[in-house]
BATORMAR-26683 format. One line per field, with one value per residue (C-alpha): residue number from 1; residue in one letter; x, y, z. Coordinates in nm, 2 decimals, padded with zeros to 4 digits. Layout:
REM residues N
k = (NUM, ...)
r = (A, ...)
X = (X, ...)
Y = (Y, ...)
Z = (Z, ...)
***
This chain:
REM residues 294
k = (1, 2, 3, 4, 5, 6, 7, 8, 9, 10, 11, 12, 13, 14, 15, 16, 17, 18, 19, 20, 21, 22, 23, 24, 25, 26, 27, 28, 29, 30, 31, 32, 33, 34, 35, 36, 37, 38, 39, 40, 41, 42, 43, 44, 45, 46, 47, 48, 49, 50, 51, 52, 53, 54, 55, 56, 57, 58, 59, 60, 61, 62, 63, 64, 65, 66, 67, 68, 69, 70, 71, 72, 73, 74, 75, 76, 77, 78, 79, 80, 81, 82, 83, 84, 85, 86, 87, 88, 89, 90, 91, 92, 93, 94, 95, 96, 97, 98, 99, 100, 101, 102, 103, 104, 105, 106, 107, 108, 109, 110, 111, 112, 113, 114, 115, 116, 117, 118, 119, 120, 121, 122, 123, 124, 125, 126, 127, 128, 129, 130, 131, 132, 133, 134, 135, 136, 137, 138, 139, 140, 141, 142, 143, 144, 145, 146, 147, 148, 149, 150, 151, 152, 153, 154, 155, 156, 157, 158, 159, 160, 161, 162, 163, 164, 165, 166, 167, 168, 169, 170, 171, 172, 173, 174, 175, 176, 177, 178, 179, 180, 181, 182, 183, 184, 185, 186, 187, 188, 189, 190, 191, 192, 193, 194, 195, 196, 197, 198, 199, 200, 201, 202, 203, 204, 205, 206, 207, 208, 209, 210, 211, 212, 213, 214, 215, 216, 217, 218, 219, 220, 221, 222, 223, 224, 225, 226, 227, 228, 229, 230, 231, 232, 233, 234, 235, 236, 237, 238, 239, 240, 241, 242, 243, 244, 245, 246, 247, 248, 249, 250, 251, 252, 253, 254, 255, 256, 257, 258, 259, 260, 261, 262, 263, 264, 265, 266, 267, 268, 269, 270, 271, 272, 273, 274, 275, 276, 277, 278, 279, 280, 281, 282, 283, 284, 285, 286, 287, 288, 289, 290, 291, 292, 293, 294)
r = (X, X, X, X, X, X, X, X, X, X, X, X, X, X, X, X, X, X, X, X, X, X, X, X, X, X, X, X, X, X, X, X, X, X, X, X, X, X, X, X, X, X, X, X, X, X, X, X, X, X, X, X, X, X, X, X, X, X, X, X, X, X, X, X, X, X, X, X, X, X, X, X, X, X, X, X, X, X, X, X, X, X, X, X, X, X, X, X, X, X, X, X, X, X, X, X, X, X, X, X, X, X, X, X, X, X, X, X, X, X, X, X, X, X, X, X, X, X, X, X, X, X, X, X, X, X, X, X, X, X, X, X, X, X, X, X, X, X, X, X, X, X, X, X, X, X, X, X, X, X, X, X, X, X, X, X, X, X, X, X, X, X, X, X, X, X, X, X, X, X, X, X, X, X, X, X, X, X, X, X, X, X, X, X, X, X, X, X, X, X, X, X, X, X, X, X, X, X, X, X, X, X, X, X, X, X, X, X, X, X, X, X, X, X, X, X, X, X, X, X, X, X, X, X, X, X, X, X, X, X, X, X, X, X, X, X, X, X, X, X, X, X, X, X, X, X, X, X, X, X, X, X, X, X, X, X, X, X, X, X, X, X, X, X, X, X, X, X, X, X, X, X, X, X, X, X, X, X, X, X, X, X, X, X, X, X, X, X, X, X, X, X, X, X)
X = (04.17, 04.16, 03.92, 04.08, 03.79, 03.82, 03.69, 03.59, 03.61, 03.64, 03.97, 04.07, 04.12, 03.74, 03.59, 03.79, 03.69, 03.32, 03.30, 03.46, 03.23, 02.91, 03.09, 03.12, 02.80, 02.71, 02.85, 02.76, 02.36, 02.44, 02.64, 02.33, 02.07, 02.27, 02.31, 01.96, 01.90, 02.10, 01.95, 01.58, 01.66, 01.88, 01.58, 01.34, 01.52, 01.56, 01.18, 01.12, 01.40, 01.16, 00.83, 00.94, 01.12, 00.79, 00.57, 00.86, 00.76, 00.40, 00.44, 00.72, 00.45, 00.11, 00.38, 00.52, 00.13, 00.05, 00.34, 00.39, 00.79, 00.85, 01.00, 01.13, 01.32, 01.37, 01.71, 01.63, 01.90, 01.77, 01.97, 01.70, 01.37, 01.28, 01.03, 00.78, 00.52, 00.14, -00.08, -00.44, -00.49, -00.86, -01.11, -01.19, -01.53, -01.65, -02.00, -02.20, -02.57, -02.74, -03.08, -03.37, -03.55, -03.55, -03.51, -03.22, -03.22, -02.91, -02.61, -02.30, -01.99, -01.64, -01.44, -01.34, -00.97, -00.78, -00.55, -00.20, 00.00, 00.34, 00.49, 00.79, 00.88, 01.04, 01.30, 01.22, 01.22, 01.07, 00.68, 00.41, 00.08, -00.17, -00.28, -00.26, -00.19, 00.10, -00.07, -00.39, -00.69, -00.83, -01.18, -01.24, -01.33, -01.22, -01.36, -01.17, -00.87, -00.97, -00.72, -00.39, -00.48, -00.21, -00.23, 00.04, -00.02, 00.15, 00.00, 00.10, 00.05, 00.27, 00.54, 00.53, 00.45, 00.43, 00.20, 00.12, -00.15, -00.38, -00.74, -00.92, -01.08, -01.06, -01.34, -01.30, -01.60, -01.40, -01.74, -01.88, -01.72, -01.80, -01.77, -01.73, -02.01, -01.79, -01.82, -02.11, -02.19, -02.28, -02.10, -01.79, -01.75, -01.72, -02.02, -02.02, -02.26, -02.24, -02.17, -02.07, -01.75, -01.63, -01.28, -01.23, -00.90, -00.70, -00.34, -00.27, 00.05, 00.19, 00.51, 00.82, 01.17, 01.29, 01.64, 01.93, 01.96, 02.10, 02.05, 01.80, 01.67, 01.28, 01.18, 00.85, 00.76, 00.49, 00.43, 00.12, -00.20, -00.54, -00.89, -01.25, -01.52, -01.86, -02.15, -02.47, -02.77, -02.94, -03.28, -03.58, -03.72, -03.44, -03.62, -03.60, -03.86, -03.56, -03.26, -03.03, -02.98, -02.71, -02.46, -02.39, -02.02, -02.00, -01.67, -01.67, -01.42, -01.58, -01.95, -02.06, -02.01, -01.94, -02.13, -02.05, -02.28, -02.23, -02.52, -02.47, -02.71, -02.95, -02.98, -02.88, -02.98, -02.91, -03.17, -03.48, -03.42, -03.37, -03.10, -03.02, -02.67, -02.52, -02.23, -01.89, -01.71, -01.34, -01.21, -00.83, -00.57, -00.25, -00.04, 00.28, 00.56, 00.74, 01.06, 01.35, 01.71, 02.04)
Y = (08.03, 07.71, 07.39, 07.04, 06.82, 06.46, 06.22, 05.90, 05.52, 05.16, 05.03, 04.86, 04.54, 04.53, 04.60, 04.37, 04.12, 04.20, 04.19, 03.84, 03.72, 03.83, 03.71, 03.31, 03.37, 03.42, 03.15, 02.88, 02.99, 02.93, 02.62, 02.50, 02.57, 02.40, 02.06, 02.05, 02.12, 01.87, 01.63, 01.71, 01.71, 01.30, 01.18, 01.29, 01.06, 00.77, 00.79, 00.82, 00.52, 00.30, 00.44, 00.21, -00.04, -00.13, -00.07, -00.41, -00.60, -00.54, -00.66, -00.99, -01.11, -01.15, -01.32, -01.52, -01.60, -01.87, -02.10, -02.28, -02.22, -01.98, -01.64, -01.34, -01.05, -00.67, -00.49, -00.13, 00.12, 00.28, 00.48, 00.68, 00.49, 00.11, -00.17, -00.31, -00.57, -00.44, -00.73, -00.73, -00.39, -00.45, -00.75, -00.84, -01.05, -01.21, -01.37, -01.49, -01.49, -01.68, -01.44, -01.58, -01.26, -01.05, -01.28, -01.46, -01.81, -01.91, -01.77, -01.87, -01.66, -01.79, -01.68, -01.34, -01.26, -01.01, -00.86, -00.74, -00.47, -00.40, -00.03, 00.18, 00.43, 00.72, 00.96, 01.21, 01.50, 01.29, 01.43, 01.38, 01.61, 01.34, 00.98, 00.85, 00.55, 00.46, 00.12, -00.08, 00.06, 00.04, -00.14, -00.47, -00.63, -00.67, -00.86, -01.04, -00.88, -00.52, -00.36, -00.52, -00.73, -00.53, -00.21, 00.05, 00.39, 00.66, 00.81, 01.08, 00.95, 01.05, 01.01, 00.95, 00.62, 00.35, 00.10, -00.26, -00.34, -00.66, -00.64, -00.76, -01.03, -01.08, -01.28, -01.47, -01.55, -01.87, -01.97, -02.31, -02.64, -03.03, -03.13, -03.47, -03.61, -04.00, -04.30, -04.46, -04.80, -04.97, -04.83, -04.78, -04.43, -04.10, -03.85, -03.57, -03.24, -02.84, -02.61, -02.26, -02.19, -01.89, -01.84, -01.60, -01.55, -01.37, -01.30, -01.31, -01.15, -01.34, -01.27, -01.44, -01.37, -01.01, -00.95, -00.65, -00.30, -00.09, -00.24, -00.46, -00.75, -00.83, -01.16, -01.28, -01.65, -01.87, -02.08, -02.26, -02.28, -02.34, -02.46, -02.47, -02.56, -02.41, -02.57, -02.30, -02.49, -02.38, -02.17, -02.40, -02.27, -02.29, -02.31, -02.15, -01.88, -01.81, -01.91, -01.70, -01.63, -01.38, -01.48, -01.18, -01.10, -00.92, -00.78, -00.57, -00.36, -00.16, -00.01, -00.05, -00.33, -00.37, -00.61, -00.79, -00.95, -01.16, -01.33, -01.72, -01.94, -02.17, -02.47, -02.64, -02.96, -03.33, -03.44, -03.32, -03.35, -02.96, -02.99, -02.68, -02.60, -02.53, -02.28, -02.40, -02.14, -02.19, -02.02, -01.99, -01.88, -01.81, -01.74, -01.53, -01.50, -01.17, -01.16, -00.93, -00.96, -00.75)
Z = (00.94, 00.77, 00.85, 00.84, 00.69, 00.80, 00.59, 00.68, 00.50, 00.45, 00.41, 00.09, 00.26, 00.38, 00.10, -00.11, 00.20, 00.13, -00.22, -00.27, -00.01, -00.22, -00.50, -00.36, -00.24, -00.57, -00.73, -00.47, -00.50, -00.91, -00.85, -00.64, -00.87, -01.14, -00.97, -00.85, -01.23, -01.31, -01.10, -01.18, -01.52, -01.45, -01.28, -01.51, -01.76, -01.56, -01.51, -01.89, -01.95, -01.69, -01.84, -02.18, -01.97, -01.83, -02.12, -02.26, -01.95, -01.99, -02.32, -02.22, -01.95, -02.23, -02.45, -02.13, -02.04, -02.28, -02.23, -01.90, -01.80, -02.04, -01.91, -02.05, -01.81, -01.87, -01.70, -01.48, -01.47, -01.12, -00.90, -00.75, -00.81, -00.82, -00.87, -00.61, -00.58, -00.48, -00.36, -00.29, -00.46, -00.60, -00.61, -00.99, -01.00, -01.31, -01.37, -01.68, -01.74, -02.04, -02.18, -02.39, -02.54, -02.25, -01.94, -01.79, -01.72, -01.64, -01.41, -01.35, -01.09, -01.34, -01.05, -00.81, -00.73, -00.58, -00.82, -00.78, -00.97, -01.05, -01.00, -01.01, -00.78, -00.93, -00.79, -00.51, -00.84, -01.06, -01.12, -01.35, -01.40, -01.30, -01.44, -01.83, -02.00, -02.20, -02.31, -02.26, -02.07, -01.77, -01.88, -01.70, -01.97, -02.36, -02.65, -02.91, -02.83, -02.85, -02.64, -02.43, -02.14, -01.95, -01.92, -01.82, -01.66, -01.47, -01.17, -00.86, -00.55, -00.30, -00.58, -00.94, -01.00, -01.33, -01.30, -01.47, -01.42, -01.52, -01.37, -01.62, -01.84, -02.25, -02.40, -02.70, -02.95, -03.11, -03.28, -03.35, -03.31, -03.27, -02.94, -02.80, -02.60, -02.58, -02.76, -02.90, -02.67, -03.03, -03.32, -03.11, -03.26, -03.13, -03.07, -03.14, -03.06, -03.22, -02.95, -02.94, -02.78, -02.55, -02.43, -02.11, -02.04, -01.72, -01.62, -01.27, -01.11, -00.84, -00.64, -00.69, -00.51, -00.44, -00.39, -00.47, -00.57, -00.76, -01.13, -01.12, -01.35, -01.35, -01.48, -01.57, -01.53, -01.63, -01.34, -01.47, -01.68, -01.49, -01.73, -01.64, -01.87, -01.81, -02.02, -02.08, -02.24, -02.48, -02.39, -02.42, -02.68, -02.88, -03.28, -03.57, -03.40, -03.14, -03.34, -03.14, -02.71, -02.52, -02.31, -02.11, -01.91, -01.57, -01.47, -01.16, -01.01, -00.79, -00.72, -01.08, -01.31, -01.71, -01.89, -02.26, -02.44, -02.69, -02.96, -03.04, -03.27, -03.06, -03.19, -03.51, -03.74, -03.81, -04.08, -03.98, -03.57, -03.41, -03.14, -02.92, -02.92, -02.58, -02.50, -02.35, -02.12, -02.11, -01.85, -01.87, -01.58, -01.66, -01.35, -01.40, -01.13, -01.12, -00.94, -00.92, -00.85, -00.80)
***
């Protein structure tokens, strides 16, 4: 007596059904990965591309800075990220104080202002580990030219972010020079007095129009040059015993201020007559307009 074993199984059609499916399912996970490769891998070079865009800009508005109407522009590729304009980020307040020895005897607030900053918002994939600079630094203060006045820096917050950012003051030593007190009622000839002059210069960002997308031009524009004098006497003593006095700079930021101090002669001589020899401040504003358009 013989058994009849029944075997049972998929049919062909099934299993051909199955395997193509795993197959496409396959292939569309590896087709995904690849674009969102792709895409990291686009934005991460568009934010590079704007990284030196704005490190050009930085460099087109100190340039821009020292000429009233003069203007220079920079183009941005974007197609995920953009420009924007920051107001009112942080308050930048700058004093002066005038030291004999030890003591102060004279103070003087130049001016406080609350500065704005120019960023770039990259794309949604675009990242960064944390904060560095590309240019500049973030010190409130330079002397004689040290560093950039602008500086540039990338940041995460929320996003990965370029910034431009000018908070801060550069303080010139330009020396001695005659300086003219008028003319003389009698001799009908100028007067002149030996001072010691200090330049303090700042870059303020100010908004201009905004318009477009897509590629987008940025144009920096001189809108106008402000000057202030300050005048610092001498210390009272001023003499060969205290032939020199400290004019100190305080630039604040936030909860601690940086100082700069800087030594100048006290006084200085016409025949045998000692004068003292005062310090001019000149404070110089330079107000930039940044606009974009589409």
């Amino acid at each position: 007596m013989y058994r009849i074993r029944k075997k049972k199984g998929l049919s062909e059609i099934v299993t051909s059904v199955i395997l193509t499916g795993i197959m496409l399912s396959i292939a569309l996970i590896a087709m995904g990965f690849a674009n969102n490769m792709f895409a990291i891998q686009s934005e991460s070079t568009e934010f590079d591309q704007a990284k030196n865009i704005m490190t050009n800009l930085a460099e087109i508005i100190e340039h821009v800075s020292t000429k009233q109407d003069s203007s220079g522009y920079v183009k941005f590729n974007s197609r995920t990220g953009g420009p924007s304009f920051v107001r009112n980020v942080k308050t930048l307040t700058v004093s002066v104080q005038a030291i004999s020895g030890t003591l102060p005897y004279y103070s003087q607030n130049l001016f406080s202002v609350q500065c704005n900053q120019l960023k770039y918002r990259g794309g949604s994939l675009a990242s960064v580990a944390g904060k560095y600079f590309i240019r500049g630094t973030e010190v409130p203060i330079l002397s004689n030219n040290n560093a950039s006045m602008g500086c540039v820096f990338v940041e995460q917050s929320k996003g990965a972010w370029i910034v431009i950012d000018y908070s801060r003051v550069n303080v010139l030593n330009l020396g001695t020079f005659n300086f003219s007190k008028g003319i003389n009622a009698t001799t009908k000839l100028p007067i002149f007095e030996l001072v010691n002059i200090i330049q303090v210069n700042y870059i303020n960002l100010v908004p201009g129009t905004f318009s477009g997308s897509g590629n987008l031009y940025v144009v920096a524009k001189c809108k106008s040059l402000s000057t202030s004098y300050y005048r610092i006497p001498a210390p009272a003593n001023a003499g060969p015993l205290f032939d020199k006095y400290t004019i100190r700079f305080s630039a604040q930021l936030g909860s601690s201020p940086v100082y700069l101090d800087l030594v100048v002669p006290s006084y200085y001589n016409i025949g045998t007559r000692i004068l003292p020899r005062d310090t001019i401040i000149m404070f110089v504003q330079s107000n930039v307009e940044i606009s974009v358009f589409g």
